[in-house]
C-alpha positions as CSV (number, residue, x, y, z in Angstrom):
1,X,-47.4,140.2,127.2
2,X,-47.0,139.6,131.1
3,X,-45.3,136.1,132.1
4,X,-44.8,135.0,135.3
5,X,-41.4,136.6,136.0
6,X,-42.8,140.0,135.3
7,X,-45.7,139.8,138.3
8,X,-44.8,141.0,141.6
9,X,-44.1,138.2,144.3
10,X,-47.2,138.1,145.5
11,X,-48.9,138.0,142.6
12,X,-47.3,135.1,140.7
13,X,-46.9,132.7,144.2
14,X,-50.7,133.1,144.8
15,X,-51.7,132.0,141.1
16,X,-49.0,129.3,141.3
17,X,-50.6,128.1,145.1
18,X,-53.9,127.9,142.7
19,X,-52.3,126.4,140.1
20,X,-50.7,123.8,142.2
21,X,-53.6,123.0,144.4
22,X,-56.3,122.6,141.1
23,X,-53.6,119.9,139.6
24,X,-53.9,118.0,142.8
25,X,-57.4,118.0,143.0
26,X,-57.5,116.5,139.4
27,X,-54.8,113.5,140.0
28,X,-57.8,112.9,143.6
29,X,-60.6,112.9,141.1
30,X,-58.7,110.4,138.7
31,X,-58.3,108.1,141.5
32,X,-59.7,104.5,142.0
33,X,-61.8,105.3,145.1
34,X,-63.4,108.4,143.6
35,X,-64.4,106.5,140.3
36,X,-66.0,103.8,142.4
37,X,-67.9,106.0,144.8
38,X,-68.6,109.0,142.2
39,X,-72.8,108.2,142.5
40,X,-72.2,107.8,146.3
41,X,-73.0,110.6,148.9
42,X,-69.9,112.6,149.6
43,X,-68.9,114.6,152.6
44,X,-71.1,117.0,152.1
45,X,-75.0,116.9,153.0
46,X,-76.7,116.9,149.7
47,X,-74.1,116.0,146.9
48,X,-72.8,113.1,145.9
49,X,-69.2,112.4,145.6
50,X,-69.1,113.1,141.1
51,X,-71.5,116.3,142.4
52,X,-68.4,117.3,144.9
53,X,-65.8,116.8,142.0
54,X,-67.6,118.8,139.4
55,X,-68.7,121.8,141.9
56,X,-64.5,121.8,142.8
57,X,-63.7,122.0,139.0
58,X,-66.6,124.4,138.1
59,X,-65.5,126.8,141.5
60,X,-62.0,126.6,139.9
61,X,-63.2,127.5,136.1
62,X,-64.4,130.6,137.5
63,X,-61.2,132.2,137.1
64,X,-61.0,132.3,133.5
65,X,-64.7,132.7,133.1
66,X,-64.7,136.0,134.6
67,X,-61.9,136.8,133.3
68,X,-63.4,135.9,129.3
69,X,-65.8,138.4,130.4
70,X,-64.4,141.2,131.6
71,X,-62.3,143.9,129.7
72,X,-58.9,144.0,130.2
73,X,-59.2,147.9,130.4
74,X,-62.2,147.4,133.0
75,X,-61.7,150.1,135.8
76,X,-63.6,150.4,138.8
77,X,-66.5,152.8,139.8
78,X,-66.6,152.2,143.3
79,X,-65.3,150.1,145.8
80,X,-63.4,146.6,144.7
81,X,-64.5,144.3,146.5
82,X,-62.1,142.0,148.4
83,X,-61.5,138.0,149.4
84,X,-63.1,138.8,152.4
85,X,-65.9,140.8,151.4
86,X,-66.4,138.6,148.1
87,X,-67.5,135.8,150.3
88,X,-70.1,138.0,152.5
89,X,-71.4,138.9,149.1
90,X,-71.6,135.4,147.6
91,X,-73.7,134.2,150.5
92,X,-76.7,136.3,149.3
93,X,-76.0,135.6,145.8
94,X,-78.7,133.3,144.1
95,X,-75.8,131.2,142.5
96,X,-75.5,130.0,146.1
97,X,-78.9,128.7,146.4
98,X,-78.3,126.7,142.9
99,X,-75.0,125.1,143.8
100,X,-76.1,121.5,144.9
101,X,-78.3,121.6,141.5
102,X,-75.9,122.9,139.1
103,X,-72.9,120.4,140.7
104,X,-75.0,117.3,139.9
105,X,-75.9,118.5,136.5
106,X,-72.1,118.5,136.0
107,X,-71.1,115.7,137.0
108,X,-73.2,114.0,134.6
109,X,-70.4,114.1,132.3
110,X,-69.1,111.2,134.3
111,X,-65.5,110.3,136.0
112,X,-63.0,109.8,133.2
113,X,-64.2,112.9,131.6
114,X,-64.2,115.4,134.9
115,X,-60.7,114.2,135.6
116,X,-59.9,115.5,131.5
117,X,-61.8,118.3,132.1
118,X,-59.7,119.6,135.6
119,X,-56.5,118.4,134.3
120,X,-56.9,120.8,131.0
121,X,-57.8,123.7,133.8
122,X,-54.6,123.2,135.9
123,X,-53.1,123.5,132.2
124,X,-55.0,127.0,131.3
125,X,-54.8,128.1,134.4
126,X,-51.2,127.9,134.6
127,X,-50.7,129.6,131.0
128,X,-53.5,132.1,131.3
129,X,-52.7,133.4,135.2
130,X,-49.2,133.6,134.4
131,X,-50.3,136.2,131.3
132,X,-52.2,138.0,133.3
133,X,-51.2,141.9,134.8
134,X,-50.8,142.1,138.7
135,X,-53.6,145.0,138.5
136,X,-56.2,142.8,136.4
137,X,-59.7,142.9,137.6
138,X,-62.5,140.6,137.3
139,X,-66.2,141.1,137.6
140,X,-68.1,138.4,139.6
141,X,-71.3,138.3,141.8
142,X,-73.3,140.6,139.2
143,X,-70.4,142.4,138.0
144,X,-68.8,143.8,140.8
145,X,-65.0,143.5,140.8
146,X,-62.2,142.2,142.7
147,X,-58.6,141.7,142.3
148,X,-57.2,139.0,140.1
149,X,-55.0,138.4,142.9
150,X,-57.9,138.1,145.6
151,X,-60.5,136.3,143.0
152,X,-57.6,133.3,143.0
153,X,-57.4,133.5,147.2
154,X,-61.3,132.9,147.0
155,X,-60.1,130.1,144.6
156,X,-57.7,128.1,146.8
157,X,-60.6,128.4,149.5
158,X,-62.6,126.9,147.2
159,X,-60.3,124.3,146.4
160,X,-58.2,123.1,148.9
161,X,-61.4,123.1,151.4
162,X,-63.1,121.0,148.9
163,X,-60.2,118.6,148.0
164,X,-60.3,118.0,152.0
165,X,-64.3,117.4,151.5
166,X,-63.0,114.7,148.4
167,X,-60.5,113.1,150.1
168,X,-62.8,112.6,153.3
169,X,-65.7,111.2,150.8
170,X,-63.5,108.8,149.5
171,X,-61.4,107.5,152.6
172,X,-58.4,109.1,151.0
173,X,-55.8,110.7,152.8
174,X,-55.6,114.7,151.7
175,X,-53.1,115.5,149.1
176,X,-50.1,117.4,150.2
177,X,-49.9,120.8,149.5
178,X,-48.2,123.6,150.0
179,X,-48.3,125.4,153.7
180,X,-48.4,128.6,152.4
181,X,-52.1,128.0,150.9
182,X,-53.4,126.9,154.0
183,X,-52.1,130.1,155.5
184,X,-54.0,132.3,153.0
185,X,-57.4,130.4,154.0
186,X,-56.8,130.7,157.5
187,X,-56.0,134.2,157.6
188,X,-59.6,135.0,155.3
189,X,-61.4,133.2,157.4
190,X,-59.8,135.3,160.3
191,X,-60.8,138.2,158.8
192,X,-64.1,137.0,157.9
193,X,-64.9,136.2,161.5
194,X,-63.2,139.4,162.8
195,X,-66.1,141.5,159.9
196,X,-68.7,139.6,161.6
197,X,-68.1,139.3,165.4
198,X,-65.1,142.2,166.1
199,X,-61.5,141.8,167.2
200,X,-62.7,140.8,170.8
201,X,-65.4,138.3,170.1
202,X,-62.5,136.5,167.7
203,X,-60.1,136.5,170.7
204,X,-63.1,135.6,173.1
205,X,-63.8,132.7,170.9
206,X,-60.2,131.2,170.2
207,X,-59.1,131.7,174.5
208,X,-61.8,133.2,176.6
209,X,-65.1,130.8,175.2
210,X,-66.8,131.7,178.9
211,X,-66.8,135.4,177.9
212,X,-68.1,134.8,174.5
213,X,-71.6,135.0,175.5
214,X,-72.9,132.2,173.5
215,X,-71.9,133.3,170.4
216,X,-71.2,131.1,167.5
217,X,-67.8,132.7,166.2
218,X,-66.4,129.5,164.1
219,X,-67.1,128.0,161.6
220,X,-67.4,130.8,159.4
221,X,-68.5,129.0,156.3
């Protein structure tokens, strides 16, 4: 069995980075201010602020849902995909179109128990990724697989974007967390912009916006 000091560097600080940033997200959710506000609009255009909490804990769930479902033994037949091209693909997934509905279904559950239900994640998450080989795959977005590893960078996107979006909705100031997570989104999103507009339209964008030509190069979500 795998444990966290037999993964690779790499491996074990980006599960720990989603480890960390899901256990934050729950002690925001158990707040006051989110309990008061939870049938409230949040941040986001269509959801309200219990819909926001539950699509947070359901994007972070992910990771040992596809991992339930996919052999351990699984092995690729063509190209993985990566955290970059995961989220072109999820785009024109239908899961995207059902987000706003699913997330308000959830959070039917009310406060007290999403806050049980994302504190028992962070718990799983932390004994399950740390269990977990540094060549594990998962299948998502009709089967096709990615990286353990990348899956959890899609994760902390997920997450730490969306614990912003929670902390915004509920006049909270953003929890601290570590740097290093941050870094991951940033340089994905990079990338992201760099698969969609090349190397030059990226530089136009962040120091030349005259030469850009109109284009729209951020944001890329």
């Amino acid at each position: 069995m795998t444990t966290a000091t037999d993964l690779p560097t790499d491996s074990a600080r980006v599960r720990a980075l989603v480890v960390e940033a899901v256990s934050q997200a729950a002690e925001l959710i158990a707040t006051p201010a989110t309990a008061e506000r939870w049938d409230q609009p949040s941040a986001l255009e269509g959801m309200t602020v219990g819909a926001l909490a539950a699509h947070l804990v359901r994007a972070a769930g992910a990771t040992i849902a596809y991992l339930d479902r996919t052999p351990p033994d699984r092995r690729p037949d063509g190209d993985l995909l990566t955290s970059v091209t995961y989220f072109h693909a999820a785009v024109d997934s239908p899961i995207h179109d059902q987000i706003k509905d699913v997330s308000a279904a959830e959070s039917a559950i009310g406060h007290e128990a999403t806050v049980h239900k994302c504190r028992q994640l962070a718990a799983d998450l932390e004994t399950r990724l740390a269990a977990e080989p540094a060549d594990r795959l998962v299948a998502a977005l009709g089967g096709r697989l990615l990286t353990l590893d990348d899956f959890c960078r899609t994760r902390l996107i997920e997450v730490l974007l969306h614990l912003d979006d929670l902390a915004v909705s509920t006049d909270q100031p953003r929890p601290a967390t570590d740097p290093e997570g941050a870094a991951i989104i940033i340089e994905i999103c990079m990338n992201i912009a760099r698969d969609r507009n090349g190397d030059w339209g990226v530089l136009y964008a962040l120091t030349r916006a005259e030469r850009s030509g109109g284009t729209s190069v951020f944001p890329v979500f």
